[in-house]
C-alpha positions as MATLAB code, in Angstrom:
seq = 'XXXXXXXXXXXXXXXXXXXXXXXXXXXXXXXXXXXXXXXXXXXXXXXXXXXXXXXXXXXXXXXXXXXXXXXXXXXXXXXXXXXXXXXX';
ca = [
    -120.612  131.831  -82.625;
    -121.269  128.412  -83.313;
    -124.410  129.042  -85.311;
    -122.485  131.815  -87.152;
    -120.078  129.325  -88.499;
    -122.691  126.732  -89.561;
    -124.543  129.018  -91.696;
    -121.407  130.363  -92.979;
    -120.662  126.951  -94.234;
    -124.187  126.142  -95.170;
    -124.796  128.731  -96.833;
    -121.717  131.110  -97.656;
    -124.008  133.537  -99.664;
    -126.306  134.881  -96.369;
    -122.693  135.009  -94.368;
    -121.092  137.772  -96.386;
    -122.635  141.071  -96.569;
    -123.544  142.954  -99.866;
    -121.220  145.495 -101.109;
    -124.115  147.953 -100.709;
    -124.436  146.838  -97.117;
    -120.672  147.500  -96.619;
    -120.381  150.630  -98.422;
    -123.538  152.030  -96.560;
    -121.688  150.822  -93.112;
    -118.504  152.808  -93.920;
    -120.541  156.223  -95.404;
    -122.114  155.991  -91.736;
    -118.897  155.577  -89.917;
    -116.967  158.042  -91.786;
    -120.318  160.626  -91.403;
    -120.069  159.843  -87.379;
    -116.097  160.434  -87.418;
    -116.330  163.438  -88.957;
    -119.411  164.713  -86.529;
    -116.833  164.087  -84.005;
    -113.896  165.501  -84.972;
    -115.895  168.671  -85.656;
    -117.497  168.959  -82.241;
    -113.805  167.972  -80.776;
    -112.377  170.845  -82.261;
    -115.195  173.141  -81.956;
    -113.781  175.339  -79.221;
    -110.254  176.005  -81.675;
    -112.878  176.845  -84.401;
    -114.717  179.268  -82.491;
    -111.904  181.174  -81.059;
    -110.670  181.093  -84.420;
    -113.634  182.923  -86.041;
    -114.027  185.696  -83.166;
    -110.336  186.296  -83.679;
    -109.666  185.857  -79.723;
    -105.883  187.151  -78.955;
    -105.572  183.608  -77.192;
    -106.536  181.469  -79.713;
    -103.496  179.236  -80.050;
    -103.742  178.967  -76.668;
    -107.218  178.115  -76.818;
    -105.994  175.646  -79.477;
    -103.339  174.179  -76.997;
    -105.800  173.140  -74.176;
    -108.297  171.944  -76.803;
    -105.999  169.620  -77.990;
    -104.026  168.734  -75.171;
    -106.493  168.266  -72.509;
    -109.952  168.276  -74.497;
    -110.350  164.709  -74.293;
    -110.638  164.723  -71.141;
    -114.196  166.203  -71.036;
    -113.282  168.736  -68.511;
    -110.464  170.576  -70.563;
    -112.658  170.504  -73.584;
    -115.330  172.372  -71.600;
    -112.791  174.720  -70.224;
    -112.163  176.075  -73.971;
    -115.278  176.128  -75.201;
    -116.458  178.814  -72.037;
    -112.513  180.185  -73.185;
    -113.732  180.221  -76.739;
    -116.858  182.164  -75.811;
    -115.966  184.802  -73.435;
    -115.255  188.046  -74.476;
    -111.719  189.829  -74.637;
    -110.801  191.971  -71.955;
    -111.233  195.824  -73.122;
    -107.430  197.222  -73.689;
    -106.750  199.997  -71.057;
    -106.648  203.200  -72.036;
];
């Protein structure tokens, strides 16, 4: 920290990053945020383009419980299963 604020002081140029540096920093954060929030709501997606009956429900413990790890597991096997056939 101490050698931080030195060569801040000595030389205030090398402290501050470029506005290509800081620019390329928040492409790359908003590109990983995005990968995540994606992959988070994966399981909603998916139910959403089979056209399950349950999807809301789906869409309930995805975002209720997904962040858990366990719950978001839980509706992506919900997600992928098949509908019951109706009875005849």
């Amino acid at each position: 920290m101490i050698s931080f604020i030195s060569t801040a002081l000595s030389h205030p140029a090398d402290a501050c990053p470029s506005l290509d540096d800081m620019i390329t920093a928040n492409a790359q954060t908003l590109a990983i945020l995005v990968v995540f929030f994606l992959s988070y709501i994966a399981p909603t997606l998916i139910a959403n383009k089979r056209k399950k009956k349950n999807a809301s429900a789906i869409m309930a413990l995805n975002v209720l419980v997904g962040w858990t790890g366990f719950g978001w597991v839980a509706a992506l096997i919900w997600s992928l299963l098949r509908d019951p056939d109706p009875a005849v």
